[in-house]
TIDO-967444 format. One line per 2 residues: number of its first residue (from 0); their letters; for each residue x, z, y of N, C-alpha, C, O. Coordinates in steps of 0.2 Angstrom, whole numbers. Example, Ala and Ser with C-alpha at 12.3 -4.5 7.8 and 13.67 -1.06 7.14 Angstrom:
BEGIN
0> as> 66,39,-28,62,39,-22,66,39,-16,71,42,-17; 64,35,-11,68,36,-5,64,39,0,67,40,6 .
REM end
This chain:
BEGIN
0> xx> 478,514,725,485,515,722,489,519,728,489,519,734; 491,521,725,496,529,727,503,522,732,504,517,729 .
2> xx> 505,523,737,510,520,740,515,521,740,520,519,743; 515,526,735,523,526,731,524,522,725,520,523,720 .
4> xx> 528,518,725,530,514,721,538,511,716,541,507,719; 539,513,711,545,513,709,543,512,702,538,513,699 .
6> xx> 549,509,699,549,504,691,554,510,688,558,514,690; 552,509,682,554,511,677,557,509,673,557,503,671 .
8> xx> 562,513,670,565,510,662,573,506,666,574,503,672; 576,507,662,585,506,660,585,499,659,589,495,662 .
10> xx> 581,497,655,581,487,658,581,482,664,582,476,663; 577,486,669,578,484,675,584,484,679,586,479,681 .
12> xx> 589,492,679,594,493,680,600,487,676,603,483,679; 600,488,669,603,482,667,601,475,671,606,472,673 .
14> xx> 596,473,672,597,467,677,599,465,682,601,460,684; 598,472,686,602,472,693,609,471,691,613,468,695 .
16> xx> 612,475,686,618,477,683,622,469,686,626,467,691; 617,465,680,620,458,678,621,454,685,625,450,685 .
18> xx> 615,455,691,614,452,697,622,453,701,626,448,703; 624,460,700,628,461,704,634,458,702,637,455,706 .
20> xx> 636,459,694,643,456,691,643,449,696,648,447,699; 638,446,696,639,438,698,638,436,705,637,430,707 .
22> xx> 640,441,710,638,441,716,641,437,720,640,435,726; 647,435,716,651,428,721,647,424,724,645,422,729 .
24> xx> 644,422,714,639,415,714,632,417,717,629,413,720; 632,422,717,627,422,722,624,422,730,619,420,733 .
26> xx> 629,424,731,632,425,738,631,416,742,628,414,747; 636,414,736,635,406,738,630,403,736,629,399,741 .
28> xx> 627,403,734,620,402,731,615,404,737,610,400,738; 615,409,741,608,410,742,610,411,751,606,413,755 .
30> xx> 617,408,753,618,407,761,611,401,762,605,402,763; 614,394,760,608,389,761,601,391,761,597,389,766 .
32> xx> 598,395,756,590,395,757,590,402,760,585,404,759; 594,405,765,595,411,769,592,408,776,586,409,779 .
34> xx> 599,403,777,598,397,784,591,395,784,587,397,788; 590,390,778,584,388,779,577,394,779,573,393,783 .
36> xx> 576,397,776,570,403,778,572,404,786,568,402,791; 579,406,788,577,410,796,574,402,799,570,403,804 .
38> xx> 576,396,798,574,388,802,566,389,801,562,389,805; 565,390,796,555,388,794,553,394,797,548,394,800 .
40> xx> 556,402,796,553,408,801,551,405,809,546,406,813; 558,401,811,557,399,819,551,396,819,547,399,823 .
42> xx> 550,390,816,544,386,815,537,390,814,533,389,818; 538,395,810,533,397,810,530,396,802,524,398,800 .
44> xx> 534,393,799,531,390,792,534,397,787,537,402,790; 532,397,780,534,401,777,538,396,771,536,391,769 .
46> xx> 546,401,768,550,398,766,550,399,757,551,405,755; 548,397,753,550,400,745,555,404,745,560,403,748 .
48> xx> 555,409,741,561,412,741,566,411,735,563,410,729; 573,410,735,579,407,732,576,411,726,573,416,725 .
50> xx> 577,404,720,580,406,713,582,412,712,586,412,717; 582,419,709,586,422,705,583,422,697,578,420,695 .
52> xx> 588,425,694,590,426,687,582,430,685,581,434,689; 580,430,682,575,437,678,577,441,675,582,440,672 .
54> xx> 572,447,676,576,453,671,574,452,664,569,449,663; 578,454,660,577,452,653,571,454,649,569,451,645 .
56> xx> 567,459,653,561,462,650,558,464,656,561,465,662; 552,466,655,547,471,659,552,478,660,556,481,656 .
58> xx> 549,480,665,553,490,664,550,493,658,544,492,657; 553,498,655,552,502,649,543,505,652,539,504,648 .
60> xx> 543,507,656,534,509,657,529,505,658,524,507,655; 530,497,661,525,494,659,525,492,650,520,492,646 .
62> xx> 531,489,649,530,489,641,527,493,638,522,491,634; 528,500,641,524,506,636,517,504,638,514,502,633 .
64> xx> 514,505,643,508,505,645,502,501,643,497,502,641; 505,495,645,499,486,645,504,484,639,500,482,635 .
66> xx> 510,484,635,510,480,628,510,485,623,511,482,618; 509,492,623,510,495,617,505,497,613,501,501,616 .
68> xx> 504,497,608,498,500,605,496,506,606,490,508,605; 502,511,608,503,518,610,499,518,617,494,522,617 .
70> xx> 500,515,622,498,514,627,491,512,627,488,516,631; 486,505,622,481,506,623,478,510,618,473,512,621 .
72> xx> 478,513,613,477,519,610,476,524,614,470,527,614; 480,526,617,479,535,626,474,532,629,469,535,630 .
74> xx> 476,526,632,469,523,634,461,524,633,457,527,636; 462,521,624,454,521,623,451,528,620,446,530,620 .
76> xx> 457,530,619,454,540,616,454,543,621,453,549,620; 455,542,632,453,547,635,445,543,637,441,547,638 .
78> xx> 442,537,638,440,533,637,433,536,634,427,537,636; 435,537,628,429,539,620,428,546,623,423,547,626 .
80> xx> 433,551,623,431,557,628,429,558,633,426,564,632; 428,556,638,425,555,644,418,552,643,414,557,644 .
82> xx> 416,547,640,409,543,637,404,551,633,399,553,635; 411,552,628,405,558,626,405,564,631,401,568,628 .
84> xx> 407,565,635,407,571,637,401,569,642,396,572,642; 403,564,647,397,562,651,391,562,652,387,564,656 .
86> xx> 392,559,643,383,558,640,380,564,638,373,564,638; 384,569,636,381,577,635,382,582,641,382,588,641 .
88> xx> 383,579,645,383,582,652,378,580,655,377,584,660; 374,574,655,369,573,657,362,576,655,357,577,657 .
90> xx> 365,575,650,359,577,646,356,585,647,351,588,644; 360,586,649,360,595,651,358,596,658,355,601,660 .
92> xx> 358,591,661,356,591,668,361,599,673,359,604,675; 367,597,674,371,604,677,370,604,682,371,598,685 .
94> xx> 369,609,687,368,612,693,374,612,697,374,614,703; 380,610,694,385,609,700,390,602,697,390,599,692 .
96> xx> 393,601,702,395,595,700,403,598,699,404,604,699; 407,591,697,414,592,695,419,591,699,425,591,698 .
98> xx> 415,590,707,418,589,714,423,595,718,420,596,723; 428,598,719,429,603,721,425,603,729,426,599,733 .
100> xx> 421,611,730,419,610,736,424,612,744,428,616,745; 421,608,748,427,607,754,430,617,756,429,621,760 .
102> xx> 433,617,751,437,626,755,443,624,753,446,619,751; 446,630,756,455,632,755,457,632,748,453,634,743 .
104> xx> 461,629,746,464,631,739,459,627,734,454,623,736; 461,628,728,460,623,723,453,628,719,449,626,715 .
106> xx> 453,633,721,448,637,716,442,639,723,441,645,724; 439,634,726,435,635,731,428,634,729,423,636,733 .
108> xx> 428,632,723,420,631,719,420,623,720,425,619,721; 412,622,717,411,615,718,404,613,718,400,616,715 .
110> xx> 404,608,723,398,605,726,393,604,722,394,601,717; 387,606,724,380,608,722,378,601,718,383,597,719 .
112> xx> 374,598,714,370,593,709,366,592,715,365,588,719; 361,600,715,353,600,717,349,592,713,349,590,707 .
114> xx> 345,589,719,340,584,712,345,577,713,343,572,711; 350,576,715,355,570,717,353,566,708,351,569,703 .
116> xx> 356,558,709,355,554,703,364,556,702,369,557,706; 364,557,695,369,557,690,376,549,692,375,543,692 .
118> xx> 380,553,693,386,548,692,394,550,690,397,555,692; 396,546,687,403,547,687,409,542,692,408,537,694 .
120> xx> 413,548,692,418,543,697,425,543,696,428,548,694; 426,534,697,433,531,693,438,531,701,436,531,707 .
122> xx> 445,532,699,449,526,701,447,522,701,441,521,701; 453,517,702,452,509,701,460,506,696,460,504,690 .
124> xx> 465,506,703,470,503,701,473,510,692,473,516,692; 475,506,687,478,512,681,473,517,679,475,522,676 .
126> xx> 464,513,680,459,517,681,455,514,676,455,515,669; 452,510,680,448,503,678,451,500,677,450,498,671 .
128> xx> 456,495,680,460,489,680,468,491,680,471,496,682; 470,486,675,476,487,673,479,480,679,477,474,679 .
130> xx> 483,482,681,486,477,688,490,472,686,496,472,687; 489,468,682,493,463,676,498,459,682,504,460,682 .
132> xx> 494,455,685,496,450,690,500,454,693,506,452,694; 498,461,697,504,460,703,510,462,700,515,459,701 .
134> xx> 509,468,695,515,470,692,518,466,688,523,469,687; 518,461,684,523,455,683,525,453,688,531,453,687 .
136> xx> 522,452,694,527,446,699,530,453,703,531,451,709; 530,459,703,536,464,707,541,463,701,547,462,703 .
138> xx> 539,463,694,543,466,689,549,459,688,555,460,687; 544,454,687,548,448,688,554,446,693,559,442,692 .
140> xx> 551,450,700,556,447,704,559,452,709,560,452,715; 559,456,703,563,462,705,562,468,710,566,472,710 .
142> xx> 557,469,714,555,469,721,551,477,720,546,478,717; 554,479,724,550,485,727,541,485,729,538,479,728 .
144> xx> 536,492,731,532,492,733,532,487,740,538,487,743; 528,484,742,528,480,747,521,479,748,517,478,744 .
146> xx> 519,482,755,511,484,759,509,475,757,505,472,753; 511,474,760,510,465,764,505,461,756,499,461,755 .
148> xx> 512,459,751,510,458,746,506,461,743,501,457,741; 505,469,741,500,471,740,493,469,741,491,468,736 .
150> xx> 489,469,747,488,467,751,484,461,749,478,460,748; 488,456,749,487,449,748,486,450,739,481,446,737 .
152> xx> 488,453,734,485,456,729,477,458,729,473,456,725; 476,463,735,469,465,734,463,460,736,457,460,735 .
154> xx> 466,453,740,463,451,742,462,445,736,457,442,735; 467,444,734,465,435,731,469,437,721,471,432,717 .
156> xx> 468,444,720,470,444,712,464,442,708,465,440,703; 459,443,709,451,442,705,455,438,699,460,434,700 .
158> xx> 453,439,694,452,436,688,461,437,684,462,435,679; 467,440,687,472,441,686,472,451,683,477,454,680 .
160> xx> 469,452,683,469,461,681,466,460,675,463,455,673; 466,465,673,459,467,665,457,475,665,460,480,668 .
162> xx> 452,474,661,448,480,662,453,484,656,457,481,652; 454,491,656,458,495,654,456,496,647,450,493,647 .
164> xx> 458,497,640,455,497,633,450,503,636,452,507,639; 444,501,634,439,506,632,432,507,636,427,509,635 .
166> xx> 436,503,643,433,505,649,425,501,650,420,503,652; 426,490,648,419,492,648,413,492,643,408,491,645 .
168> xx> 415,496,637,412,500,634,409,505,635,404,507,633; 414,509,641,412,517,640,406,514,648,400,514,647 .
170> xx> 408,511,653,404,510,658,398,507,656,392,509,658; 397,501,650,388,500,648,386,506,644,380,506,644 .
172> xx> 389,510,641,385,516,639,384,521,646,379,524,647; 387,522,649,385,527,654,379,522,658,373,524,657 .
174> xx> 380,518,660,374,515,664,368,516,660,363,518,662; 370,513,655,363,513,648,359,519,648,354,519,645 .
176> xx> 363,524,651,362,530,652,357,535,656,354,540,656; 359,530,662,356,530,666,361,533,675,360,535,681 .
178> xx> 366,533,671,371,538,676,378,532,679,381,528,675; 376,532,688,378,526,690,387,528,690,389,534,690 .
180> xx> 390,524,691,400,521,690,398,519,699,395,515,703; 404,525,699,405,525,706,414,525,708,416,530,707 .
182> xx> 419,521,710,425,520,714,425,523,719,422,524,724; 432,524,718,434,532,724,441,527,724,443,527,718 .
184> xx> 446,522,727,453,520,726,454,519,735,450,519,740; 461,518,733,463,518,739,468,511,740,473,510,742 .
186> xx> 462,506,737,464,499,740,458,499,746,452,501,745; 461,494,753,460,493,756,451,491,759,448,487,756 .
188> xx> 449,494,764,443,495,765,441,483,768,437,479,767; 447,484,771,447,477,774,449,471,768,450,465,769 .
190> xx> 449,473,762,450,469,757,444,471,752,445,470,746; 439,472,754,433,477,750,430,469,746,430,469,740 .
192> xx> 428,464,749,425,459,745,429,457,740,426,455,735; 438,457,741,442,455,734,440,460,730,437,458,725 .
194> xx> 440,468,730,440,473,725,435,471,722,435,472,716; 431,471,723,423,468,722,424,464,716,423,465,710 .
196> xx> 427,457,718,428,451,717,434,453,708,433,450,702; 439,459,709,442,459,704,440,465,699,443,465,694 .
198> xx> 434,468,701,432,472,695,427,467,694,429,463,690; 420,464,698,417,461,692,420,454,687,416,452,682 .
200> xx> 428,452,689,430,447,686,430,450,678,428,448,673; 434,456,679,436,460,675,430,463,669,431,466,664 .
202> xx> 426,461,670,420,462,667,417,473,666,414,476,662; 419,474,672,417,479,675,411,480,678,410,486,679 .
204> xx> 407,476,680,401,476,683,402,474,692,406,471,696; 397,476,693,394,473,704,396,482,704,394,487,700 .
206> xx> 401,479,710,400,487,716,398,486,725,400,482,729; 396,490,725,396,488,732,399,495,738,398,501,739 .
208> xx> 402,489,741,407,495,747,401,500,751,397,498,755; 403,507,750,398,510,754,394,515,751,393,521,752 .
210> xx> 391,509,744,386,513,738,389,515,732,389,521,729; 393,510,731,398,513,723,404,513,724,408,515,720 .
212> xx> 406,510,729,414,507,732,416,511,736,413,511,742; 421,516,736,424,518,743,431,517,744,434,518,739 .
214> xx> 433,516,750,440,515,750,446,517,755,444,521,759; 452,515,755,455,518,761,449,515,766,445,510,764 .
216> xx> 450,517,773,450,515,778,442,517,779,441,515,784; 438,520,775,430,521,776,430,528,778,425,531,779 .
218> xx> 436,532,779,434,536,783,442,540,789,446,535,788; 445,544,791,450,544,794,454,548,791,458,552,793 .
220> xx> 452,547,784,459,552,779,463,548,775,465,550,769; 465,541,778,471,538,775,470,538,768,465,538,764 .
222> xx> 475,538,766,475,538,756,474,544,755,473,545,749; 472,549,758,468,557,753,462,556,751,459,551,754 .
224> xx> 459,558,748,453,557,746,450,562,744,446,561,739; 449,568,747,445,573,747,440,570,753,435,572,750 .
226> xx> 439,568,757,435,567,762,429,561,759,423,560,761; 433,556,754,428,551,753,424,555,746,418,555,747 .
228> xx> 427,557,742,423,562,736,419,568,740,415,572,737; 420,569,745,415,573,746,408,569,750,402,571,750 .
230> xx> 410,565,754,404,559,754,400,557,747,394,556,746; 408,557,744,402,554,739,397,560,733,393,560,729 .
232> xx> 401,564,735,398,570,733,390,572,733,386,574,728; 391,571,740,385,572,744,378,566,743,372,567,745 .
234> xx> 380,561,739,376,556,738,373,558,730,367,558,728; 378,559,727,375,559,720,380,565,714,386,564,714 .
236> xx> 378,568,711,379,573,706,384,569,702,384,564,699; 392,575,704,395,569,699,396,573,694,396,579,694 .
238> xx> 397,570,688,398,575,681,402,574,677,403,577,672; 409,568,681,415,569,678,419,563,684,415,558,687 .
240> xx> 426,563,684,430,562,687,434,558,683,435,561,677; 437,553,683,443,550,679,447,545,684,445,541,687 .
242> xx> 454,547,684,459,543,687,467,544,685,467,548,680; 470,543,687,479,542,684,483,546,689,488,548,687 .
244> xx> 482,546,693,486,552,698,480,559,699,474,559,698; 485,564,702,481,571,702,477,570,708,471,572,708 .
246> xx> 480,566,713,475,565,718,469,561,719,466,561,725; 466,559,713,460,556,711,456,563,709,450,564,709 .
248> xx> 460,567,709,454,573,708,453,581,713,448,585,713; 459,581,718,460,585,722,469,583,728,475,582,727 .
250> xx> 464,583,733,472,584,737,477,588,738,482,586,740; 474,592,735,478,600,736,488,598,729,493,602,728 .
252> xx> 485,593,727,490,593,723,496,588,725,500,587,720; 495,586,730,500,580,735,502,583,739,504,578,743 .
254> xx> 502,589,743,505,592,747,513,591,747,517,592,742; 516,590,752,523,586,754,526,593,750,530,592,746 .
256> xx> 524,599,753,530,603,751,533,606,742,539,609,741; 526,603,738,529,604,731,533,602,728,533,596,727 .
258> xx> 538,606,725,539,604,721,537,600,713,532,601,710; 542,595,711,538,595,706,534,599,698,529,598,694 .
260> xx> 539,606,698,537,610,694,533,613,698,528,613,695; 532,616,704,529,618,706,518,614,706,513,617,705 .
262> xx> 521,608,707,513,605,706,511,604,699,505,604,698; 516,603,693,515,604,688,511,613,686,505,613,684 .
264> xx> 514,618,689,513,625,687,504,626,689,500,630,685; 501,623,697,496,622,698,492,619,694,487,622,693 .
266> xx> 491,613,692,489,608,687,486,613,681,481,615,680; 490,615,679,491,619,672,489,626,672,490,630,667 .
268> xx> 486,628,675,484,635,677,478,638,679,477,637,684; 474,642,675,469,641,678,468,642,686,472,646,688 .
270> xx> 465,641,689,456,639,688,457,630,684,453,628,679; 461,626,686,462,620,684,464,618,677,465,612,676 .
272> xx> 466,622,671,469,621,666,460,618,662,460,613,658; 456,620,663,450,620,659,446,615,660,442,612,657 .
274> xx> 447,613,668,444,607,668,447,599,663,444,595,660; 454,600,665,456,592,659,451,591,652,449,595,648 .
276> xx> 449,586,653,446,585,647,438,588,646,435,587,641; 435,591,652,429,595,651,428,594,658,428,599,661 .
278> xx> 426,585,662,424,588,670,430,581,671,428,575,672; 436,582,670,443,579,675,444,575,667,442,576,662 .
280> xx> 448,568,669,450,566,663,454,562,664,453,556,666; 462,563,663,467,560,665,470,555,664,476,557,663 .
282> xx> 471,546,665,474,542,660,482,544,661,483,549,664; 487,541,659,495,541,658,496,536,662,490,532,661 .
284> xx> 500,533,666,500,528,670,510,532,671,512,536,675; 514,529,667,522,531,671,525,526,672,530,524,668 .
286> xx> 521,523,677,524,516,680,525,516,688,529,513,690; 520,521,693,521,524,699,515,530,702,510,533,700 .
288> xx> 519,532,709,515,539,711,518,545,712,524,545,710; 516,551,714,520,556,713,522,558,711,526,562,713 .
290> xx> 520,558,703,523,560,696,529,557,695,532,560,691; 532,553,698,536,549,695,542,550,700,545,545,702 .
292> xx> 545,558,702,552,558,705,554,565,703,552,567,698; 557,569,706,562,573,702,569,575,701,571,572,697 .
294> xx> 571,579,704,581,577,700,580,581,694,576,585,692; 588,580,688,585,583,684,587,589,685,591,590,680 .
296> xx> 588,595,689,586,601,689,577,604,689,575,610,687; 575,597,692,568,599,694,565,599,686,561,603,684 .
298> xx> 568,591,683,564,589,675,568,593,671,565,595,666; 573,595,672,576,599,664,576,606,665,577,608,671 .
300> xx> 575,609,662,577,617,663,582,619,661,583,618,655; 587,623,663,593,622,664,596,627,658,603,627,657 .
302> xx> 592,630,653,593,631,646,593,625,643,597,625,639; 591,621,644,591,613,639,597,610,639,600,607,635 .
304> xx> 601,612,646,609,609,646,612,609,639,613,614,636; 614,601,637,619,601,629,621,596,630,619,592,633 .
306> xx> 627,596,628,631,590,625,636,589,617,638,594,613; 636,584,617,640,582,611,646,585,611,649,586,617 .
308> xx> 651,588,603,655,593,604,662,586,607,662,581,604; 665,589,612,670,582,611,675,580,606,678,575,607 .
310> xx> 675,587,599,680,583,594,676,579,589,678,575,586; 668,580,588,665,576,584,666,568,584,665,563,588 .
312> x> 667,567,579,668,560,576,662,553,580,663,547,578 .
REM end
């Protein structure tokens, strides 16, 4: 997971809304278990943290994503595409893979097949698994990304996430196929036994760190991930890609200096316009990531500017 993290949706704001109106009572309310946390930090103990109110709902993005039929529907139709594309991709036996090969720029080629065994490579987190558990209790209690807690997610959420609509159908057909499911994520190399632990809970299958697992910390490119896919490159013919940020499929699209239209204009252009859907397969994930900032100068085009007439009724 991308370590940009921000919620979504106009009903989170309404609860902060409502937090703040009452902030007398809150203020007094939350001196005592203020006191008491710094006493049990002294100690060395950890303190529960004070009651607050909930927000009335989830943010408008996880609603869309994990409750909406719209959400698992995008799901299972890139899912069914991905499966068939796979499977008549192997069958074809192709002499290059879908990996882009280590050069400058995004149209550098890509890495050789030669006789390597057949594989496709997932994400993980908004991939394979949909993050039930962590993202209720951020969303529940209001709270920013946080490494720590994360963390303590990849290590002990087993059996709290679920496999994505579609996913472990499309994974016993590809296997069945003969063509191995391999993880490229950027949960933590030192929490490799929980991710383990939460895909097969998830009813995703056995991976193993190293052979079908790779993760931060397996080699010295932090959360990029050009360095572990072309390892993994190097191991086995991949014949297609699928992840929720651009960066599941190239680096070159996380560069600090783009802007947003900017990395959209790349995306969308050839040499890369042709791979979505044929090679690359994208899920919707507008819950966090790069995709998810912008002013609106960047998101609106500045012909879209309209407002209502101010004598209308």
């Amino acid at each position: 997971m991308h370590r940009l993290f921000r919620k979504t949706g106009a009903l989170s704001a309404l609860a902060l809304t409502g937090m703040t109106l009452s902030g007398c009572v809150l203020q007094a309310a939350s001196a005592v278990p203020s006191i008491m946390q710094a006493a049990a930090a002294a100690r060395g103990t950890r303190q529960p943290a004070p009651d607050l109110p909930l927000p009335p709902s989830p943010p408008a993005g996880q609603q869309w994503l994990y409750g909406s039929a719209e959400g698992t529907i995008a799901t299972r139709q890139t899912y069914d595409a991905l499966t068939r594309f796979a499977l008549a991709r192997a069958a074809d036996r192709p002499a290059q893979s879908v990996v882009l090969s280590d050069g400058p720029g995004i149209d550098a080629g890509f890495m050789p097949c030669d006789d390597k065994p057949l594989a496709v490579l997932f994400d993980a987190d908004e991939t394979l698994i949909w993050n039930l558990g962590a993202m209720r209790w951020f969303a529940e209690n209001d709270r920013e990304f946080d490494p720590a807690i994360w963390s303590e997610w990849e290590r002990t959420g087993a059996g709290k996430s679920a496999a994505m609509p579609g996913a472990v159908e499309a994974l016993q057909k590809l296997r069945a196929a003969g063509i191995t499911i391999v993880a490229n994520t950027n949960r933590r190399a030192d929490t490799a036994a929980g991710t383990v632990a939460t895909l097969r809970a998830a009813g995703l299958g056995d991976f193993e760190h190293g052979r079908t697992l790779f993760l931060s910390g397996d080699d010295d490119g932090g959360s990029k991930k050009d360095g572990r896919r072309a390892t993994i490159a190097a191991q086995y013919c991949v014949i297609a890609m699928a992840g929720d940020q651009l960066g599941d499929f190239s680096d070159v699209f996380n560069a600090p200096s783009l802007s947003p239209r900017e990395r959209k204009l790349i995306a969308t252009r050839p040499p890369v316009d042709q791979l979505w859907g044929a090679g690359w397969f994208l899920f919707a994930n507008p819950l966090y990531g790069p995709s998810i900032r912008g002013t609106f100068d960047d998101i609106y085009p500045a012909e879209s500017r309209w407002a209502p007439d101010a004598d209308a009724p």
